[in-house]
C-alpha positions as CSV (number, residue, x, y, z in Angstrom):
1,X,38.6,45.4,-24.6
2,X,37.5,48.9,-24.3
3,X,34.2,49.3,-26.0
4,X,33.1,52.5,-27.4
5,X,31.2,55.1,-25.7
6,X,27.7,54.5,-24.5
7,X,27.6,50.8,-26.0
8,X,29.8,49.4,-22.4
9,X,26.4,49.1,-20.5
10,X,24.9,46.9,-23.2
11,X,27.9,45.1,-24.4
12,X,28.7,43.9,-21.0
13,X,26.0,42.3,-20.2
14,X,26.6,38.9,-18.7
15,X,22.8,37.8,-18.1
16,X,23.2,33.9,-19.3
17,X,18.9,34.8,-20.0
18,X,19.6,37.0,-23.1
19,X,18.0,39.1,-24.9
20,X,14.8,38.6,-26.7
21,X,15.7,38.3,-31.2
22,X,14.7,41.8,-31.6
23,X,16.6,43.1,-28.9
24,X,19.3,40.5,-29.8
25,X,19.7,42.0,-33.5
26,X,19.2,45.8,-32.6
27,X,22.2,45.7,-30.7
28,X,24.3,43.9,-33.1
29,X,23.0,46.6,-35.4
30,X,24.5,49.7,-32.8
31,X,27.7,47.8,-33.0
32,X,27.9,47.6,-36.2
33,X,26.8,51.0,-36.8
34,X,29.0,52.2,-34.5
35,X,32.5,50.3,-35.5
36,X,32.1,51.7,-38.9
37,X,31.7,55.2,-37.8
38,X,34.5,55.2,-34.8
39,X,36.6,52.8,-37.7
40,X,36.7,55.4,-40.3
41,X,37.8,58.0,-37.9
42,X,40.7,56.5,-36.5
43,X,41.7,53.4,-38.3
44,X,43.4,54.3,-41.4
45,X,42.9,50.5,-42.7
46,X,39.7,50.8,-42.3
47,X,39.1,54.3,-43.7
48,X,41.0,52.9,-46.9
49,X,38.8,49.8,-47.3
50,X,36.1,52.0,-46.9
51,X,37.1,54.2,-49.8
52,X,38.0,51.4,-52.0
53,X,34.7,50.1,-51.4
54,X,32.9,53.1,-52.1
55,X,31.0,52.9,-49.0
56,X,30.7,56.2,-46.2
57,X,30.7,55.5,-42.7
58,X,27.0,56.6,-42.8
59,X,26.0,53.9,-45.3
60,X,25.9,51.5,-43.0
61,X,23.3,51.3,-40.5
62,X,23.0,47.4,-38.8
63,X,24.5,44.0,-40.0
64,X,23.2,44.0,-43.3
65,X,24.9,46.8,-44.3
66,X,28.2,45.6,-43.7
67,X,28.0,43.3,-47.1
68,X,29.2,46.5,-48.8
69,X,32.5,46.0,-47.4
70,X,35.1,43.7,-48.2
71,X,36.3,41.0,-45.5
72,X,40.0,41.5,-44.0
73,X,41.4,38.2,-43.8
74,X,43.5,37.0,-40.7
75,X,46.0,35.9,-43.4
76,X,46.4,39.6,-44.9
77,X,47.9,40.7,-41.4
78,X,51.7,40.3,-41.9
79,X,51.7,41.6,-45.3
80,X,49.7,44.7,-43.8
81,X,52.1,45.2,-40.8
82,X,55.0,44.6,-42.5
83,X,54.3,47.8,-45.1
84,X,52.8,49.7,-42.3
85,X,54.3,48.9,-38.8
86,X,53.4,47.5,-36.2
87,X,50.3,47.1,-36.6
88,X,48.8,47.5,-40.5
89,X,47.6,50.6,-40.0
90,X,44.9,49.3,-37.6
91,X,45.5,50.6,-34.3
92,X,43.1,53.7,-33.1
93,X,45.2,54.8,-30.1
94,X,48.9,56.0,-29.6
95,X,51.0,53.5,-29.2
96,X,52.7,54.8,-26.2
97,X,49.1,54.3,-24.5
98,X,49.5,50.7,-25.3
99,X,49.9,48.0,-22.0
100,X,51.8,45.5,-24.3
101,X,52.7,44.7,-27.3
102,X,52.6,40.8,-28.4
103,X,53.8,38.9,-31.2
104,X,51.7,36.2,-32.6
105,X,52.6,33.2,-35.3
106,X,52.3,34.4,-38.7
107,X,54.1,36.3,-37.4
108,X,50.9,39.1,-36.2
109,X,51.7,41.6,-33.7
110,X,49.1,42.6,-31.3
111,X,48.3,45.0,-29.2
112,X,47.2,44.9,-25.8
113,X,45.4,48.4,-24.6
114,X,45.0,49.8,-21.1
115,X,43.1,48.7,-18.2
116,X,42.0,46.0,-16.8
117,X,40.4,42.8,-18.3
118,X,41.5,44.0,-22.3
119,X,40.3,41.2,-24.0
120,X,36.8,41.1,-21.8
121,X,37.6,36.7,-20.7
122,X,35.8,37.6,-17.4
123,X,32.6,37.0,-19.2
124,X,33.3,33.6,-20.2
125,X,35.6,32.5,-16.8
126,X,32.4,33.5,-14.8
127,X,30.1,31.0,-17.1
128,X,32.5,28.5,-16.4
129,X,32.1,28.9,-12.6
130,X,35.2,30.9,-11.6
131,X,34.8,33.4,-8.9
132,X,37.1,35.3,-5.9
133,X,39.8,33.5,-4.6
134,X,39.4,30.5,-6.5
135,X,43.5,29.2,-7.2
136,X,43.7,28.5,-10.9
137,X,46.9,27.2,-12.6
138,X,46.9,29.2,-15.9
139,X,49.0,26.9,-18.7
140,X,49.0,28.8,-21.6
141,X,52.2,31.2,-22.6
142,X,52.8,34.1,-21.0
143,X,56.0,34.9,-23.4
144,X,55.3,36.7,-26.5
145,X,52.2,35.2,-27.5
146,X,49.3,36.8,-25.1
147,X,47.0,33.8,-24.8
148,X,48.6,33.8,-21.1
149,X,48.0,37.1,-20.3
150,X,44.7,37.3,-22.1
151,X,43.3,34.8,-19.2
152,X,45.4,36.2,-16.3
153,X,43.2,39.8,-17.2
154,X,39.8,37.8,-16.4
155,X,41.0,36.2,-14.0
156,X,42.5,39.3,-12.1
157,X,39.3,41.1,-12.6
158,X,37.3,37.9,-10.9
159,X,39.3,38.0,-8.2
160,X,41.0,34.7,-8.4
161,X,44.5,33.6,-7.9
162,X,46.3,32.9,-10.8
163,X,49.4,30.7,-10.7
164,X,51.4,31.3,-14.4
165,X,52.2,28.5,-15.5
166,X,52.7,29.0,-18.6
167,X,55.2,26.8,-20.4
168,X,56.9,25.6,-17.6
169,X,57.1,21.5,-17.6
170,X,54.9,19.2,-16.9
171,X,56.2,18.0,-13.4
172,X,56.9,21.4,-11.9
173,X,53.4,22.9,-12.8
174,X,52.4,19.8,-10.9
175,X,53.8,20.6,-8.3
176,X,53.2,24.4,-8.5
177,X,49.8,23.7,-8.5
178,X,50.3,21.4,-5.5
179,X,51.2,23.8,-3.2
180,X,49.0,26.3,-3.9
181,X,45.6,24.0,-3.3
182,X,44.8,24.8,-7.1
183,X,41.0,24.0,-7.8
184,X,40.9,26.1,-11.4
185,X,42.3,25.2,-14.5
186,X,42.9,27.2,-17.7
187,X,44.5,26.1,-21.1
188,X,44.3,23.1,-23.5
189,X,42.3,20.5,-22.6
190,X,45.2,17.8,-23.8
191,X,47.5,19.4,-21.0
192,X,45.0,19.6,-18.7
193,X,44.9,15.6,-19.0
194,X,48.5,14.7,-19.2
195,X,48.0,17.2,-15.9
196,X,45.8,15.0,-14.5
197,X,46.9,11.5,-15.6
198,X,50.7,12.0,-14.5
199,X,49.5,13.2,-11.2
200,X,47.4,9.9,-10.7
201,X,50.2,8.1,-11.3
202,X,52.5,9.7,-8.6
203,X,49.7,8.5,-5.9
204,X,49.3,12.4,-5.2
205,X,46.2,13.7,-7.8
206,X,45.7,16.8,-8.4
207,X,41.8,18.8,-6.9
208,X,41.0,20.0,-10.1
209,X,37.3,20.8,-10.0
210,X,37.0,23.2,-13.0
211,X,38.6,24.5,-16.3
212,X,38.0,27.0,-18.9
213,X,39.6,25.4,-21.8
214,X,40.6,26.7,-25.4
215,X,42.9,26.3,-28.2
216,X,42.3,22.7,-29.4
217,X,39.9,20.1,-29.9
218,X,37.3,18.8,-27.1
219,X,35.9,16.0,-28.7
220,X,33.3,14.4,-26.8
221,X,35.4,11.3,-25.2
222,X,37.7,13.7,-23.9
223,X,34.9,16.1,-22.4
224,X,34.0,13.0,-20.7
225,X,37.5,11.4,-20.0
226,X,38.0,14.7,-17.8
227,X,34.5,15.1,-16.4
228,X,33.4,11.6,-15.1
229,X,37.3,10.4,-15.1
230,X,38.9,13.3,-12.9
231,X,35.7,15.2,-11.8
232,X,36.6,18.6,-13.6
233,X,33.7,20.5,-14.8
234,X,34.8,21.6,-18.2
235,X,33.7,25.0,-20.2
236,X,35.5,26.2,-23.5
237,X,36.1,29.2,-25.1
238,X,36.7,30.6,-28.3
239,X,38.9,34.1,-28.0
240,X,41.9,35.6,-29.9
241,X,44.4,38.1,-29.6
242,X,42.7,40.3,-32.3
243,X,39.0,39.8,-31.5
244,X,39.2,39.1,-27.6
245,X,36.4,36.7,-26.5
246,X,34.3,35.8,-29.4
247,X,31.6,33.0,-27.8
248,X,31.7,30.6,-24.6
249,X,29.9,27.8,-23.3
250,X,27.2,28.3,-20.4
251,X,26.2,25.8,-17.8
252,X,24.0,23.9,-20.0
253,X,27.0,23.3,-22.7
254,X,24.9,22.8,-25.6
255,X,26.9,25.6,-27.7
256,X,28.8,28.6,-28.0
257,X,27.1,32.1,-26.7
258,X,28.2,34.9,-28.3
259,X,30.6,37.1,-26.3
260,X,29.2,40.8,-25.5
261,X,30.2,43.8,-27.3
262,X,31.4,42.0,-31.0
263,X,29.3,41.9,-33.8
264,X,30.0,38.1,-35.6
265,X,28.8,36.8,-39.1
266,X,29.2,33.4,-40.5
267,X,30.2,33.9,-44.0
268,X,30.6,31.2,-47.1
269,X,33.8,31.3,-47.9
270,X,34.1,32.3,-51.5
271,X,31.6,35.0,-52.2
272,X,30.8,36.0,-48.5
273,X,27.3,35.4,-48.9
274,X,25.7,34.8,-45.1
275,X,25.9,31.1,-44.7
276,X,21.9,29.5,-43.6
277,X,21.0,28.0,-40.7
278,X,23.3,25.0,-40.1
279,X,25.6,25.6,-43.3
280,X,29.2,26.3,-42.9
281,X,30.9,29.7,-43.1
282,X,33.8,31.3,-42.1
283,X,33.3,33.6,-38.4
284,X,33.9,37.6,-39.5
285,X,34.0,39.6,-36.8
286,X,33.0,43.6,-36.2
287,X,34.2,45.5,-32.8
288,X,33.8,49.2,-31.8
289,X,37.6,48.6,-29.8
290,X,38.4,52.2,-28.8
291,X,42.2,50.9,-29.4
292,X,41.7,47.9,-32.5
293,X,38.8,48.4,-34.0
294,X,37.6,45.6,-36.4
295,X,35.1,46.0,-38.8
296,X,34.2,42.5,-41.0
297,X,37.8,41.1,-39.9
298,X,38.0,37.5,-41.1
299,X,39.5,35.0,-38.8
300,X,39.8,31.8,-40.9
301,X,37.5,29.5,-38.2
302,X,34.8,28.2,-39.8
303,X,31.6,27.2,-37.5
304,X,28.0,27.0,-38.4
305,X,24.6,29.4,-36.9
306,X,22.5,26.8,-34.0
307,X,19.7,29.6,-33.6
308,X,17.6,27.2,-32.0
309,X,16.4,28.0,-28.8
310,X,18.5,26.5,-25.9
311,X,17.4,24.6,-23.3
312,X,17.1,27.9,-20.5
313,X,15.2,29.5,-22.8
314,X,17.8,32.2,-24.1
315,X,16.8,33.8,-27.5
316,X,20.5,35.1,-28.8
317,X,21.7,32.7,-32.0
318,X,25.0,30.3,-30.7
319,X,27.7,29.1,-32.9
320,X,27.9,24.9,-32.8
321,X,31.3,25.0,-32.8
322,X,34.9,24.9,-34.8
323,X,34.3,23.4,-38.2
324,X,37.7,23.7,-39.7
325,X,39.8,26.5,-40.9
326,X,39.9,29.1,-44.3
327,X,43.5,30.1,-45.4
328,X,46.7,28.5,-44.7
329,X,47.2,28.2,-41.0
330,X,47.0,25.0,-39.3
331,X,46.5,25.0,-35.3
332,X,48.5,22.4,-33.8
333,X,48.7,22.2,-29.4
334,X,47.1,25.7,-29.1
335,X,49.6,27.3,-31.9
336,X,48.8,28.4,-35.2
337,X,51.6,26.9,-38.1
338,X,52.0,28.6,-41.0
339,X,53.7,27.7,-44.1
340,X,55.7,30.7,-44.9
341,X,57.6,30.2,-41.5
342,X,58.7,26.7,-42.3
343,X,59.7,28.4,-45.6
344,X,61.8,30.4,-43.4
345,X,63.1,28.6,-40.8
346,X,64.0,25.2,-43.5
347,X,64.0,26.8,-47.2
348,X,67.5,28.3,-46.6
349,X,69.7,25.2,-45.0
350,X,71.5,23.9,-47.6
351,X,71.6,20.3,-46.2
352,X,67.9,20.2,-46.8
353,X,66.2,19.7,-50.4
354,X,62.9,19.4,-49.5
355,X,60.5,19.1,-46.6
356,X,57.1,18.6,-45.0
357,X,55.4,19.1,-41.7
358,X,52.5,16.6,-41.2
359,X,50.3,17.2,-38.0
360,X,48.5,14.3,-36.8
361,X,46.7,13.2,-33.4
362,X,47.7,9.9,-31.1
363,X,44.3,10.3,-29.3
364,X,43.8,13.6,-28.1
365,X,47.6,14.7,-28.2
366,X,48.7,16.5,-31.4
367,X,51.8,15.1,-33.1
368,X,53.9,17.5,-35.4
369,X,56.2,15.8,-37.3
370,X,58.7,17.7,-39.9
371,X,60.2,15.2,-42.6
372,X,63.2,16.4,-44.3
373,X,65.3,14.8,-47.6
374,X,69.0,15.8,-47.9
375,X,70.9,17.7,-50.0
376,X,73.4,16.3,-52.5
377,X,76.0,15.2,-50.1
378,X,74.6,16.3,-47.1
379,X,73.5,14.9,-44.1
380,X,70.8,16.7,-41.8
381,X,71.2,17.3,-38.5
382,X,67.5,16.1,-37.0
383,X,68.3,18.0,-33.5
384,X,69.9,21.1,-35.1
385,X,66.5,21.3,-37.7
386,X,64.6,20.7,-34.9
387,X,65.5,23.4,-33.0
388,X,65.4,25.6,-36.3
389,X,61.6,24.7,-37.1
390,X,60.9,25.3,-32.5
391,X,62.2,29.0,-33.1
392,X,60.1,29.5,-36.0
393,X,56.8,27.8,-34.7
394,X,57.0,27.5,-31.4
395,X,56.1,24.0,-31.4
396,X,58.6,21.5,-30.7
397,X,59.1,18.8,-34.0
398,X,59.5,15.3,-34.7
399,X,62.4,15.7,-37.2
400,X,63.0,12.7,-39.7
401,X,65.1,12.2,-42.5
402,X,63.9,10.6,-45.2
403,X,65.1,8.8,-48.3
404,X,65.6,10.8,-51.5
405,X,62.8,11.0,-53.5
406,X,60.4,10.2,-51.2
407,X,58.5,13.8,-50.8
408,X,56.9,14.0,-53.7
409,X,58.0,17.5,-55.6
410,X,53.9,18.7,-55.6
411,X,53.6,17.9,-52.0
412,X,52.0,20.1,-49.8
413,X,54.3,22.0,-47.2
414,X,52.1,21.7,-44.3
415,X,49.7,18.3,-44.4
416,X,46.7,17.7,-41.6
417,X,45.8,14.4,-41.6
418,X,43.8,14.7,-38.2
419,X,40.0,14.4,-38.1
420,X,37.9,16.9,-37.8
421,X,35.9,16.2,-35.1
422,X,38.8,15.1,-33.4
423,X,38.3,11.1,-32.8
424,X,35.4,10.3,-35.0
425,X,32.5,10.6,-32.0
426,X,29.4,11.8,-32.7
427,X,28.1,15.2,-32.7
428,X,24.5,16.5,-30.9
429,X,21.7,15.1,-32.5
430,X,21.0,18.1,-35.6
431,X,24.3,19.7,-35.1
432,X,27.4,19.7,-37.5
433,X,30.3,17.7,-36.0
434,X,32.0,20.3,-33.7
435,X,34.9,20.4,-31.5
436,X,36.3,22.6,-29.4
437,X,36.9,26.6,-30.4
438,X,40.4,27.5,-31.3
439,X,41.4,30.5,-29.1
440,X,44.5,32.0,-27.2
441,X,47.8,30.7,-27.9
442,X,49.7,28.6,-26.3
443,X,53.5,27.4,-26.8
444,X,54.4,23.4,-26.6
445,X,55.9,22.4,-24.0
């Protein structure tokens, strides 16, 4: 993401040493500063919060400052872009300057600016180990939703060879990868292990020996399962498409660093009061993005502050990890599900009465399962529904028809009954219970 003005140097610093606190919170207060100010001139959401607010750009002068302004949650996006399109009145650049436009689930379209790298996932890709002419089978979507392209970008600027797999079956980015000699993996960490396992099993494995994962739970047996089972040395990320990279894991993988050039509070959910050390809050995010800036956008993870000093000595706070979600979306295999769109894609068929999604885990692998009750004298079509709900969501159902009577008339539309730490292992001694950042997005296959 193009950062704003003289703040590039700064911002893009990739020293894993840091910064020392002072230095640390003087440049979150430029950002800060500086998103406001560039904000108010050219993003005429932000100039109206602002005026509702009652605060001028000038008012705000570091982090602190920014509690005068209200939090834009992730959830107010389609409403916004549906009055104002196509982007909410957010978007600081022509759009004909634009290098893409992408559609997210909610549905959220986002827009992808000029040049290389947009959403900065170099940083984080050369934490994990990545560098020139390393072969890396990229899994997640390169069809509507960004989260492909958002990793091609780092990977491009690296110099490594991506192969796009995208969405593409199991067994043919097998063999993709096979014939390139791919030693780098990016995308889920579940796919990266069906990768693996079904690969074993044809007597041919795959040379995996690194992976930037994202969008869905790492839970410590699978960390492990991957590492010591298949030899991959694993890093996360946590990015989106309206944020860019937000934090990343170092060599020492004790927590989440926060990315360059983004201002990020944790906020408790309710009154937006800055959550302590170790308490949980929802992650708000501030950018000076010459073409989206953000200035206290709310993105419905929830995490905690480690600000404990790490074992190489580096100063900057870390985030412990994804701690749940704020709002209605639910992620399931790298895709967020929202209610409203199986309102859409199952409230109008008349040979449905009622219906609920539950998302659940077998292990590490997400299960989505969509349970329907028929209309008076009808009788629901599981594949037909099935391919309604895939069109909406992107993620492909479980469809069952149920009895009459049997969803109750209060039940929820969209029920998680996974744990939250994934499969009940511990967390680091003093941490919350963490798992893996929700990020890019990434259709089911």
């Amino acid at each position: 993401m193009a950062l704003v003005k003289e703040e590039r140097g700064s911002a893009g610093d990739r020293s894993s040493s840091g910064r020392r606190p002072g230095d640390w919170r003087a440049l979150q207060d430029r950002l800060a500063a500086r998103a406001v100010r560039y904000g108010a001139q050219h993003s005429r959401e932000i100039r109206a919060r602002l005026k509702r607010s009652g605060v001028r750009p000038d008012d705000i002068g570091g982090v602190a400052d920014l509690q005068a302004i209200p939090v834009l949650p992730k959830d107010d996006l389609p409403a916004l872009q549906a009055a104002d399109p196509p982007f909410g009145g957010m978007l600081a650049a022509p759009l004909a300057s634009l290098a893409r436009v992408h559609r997210s689930p909610g549905p959220i379209n986002d827009p992808e600016g000029p040049g290389p790298d947009f959403w900065r996932l170099r940083t984080a890709l050369e934490a994990a180990g990545f560098g020139p002419g390393d072969v890396v089978l990229n899994s997640f979507s390169h069809h509507l939703t960004p989260g492909g392209l958002m990793l091609d970008g780092g990977l491009q600027a690296i110099g490594c060879v991506a192969i796009a797999g995208g969405v593409e079956a199991t067994a043919v980015q097998i063999d993709a990868a096979r014939a390139a000699g791919a030693t780098g993996y990016a995308g889920t960490p579940q796919f990266l292990l069906t990768l693996l396992e079904r690969a074993e099993a044809s007597g041919r494995p795959l040379e995996l020996r690194r992976a930037l994962v994202s969008g869905a739970p790492l839970p410590p047996s699978l960390r492990a399962r991957l590492q010591d089972g298949f030899g991959v040395d694993v890093y996360q990320a946590y990015a989106a498409a309206d944020t860019g990279l937000l934090a990343y894991e170092g060599a020492e993988k004790d927590g989440w660093r926060i990315a360059p050039g983004v201002v990020v509070e944790v906020l408790v959910p309710g009154d937006d009061r800055p959550a302590r050390e170790g308490e949980t809050g929802q992650v708000v995010v501030t950018s000076p993005n010459e073409v989206y800036p953000l200035v206290r956008f709310g993105t419905g993870d929830l995490s905690a502050w480690n600000r404990a000093p790490c074992r190489v000595g580096r100063a900057r706070p870390q985030l412990v990890g994804f701690l749940g979600r704020v709002g209605e979306g639910v992620k399931v295999r790298g895709m967020f599900v929202h209610p409203r769109e199986l309102a859409a894609a199952l409230g109008p068929d008349p040979s449905v009465s009622r219906y609920q999604a539950v998302v659940s885990a077998d292990g590490a692998r997400d299960i989505f399962t969509v349970r329907v009750e028929p209309a008076p004298g009808a009788a629901p079509d599981p594949a037909r529904l099935a391919s309604r709900v895939r069109e909406a969501v992107k993620i492909r159902p479980v469809v069952e028809v149920a009895p009459p009577g049997t969803i109750p008339r209060e039940a929820r539309p969209l029920l998680d009954v996974r744990k939250n730490a994934g499969d009940g292992d511990a967390a680091p001694s003093g941490s919350p219970r963490y798992q893996t950042w929700p990020g890019v997005a990434k259709e089911s296959r």
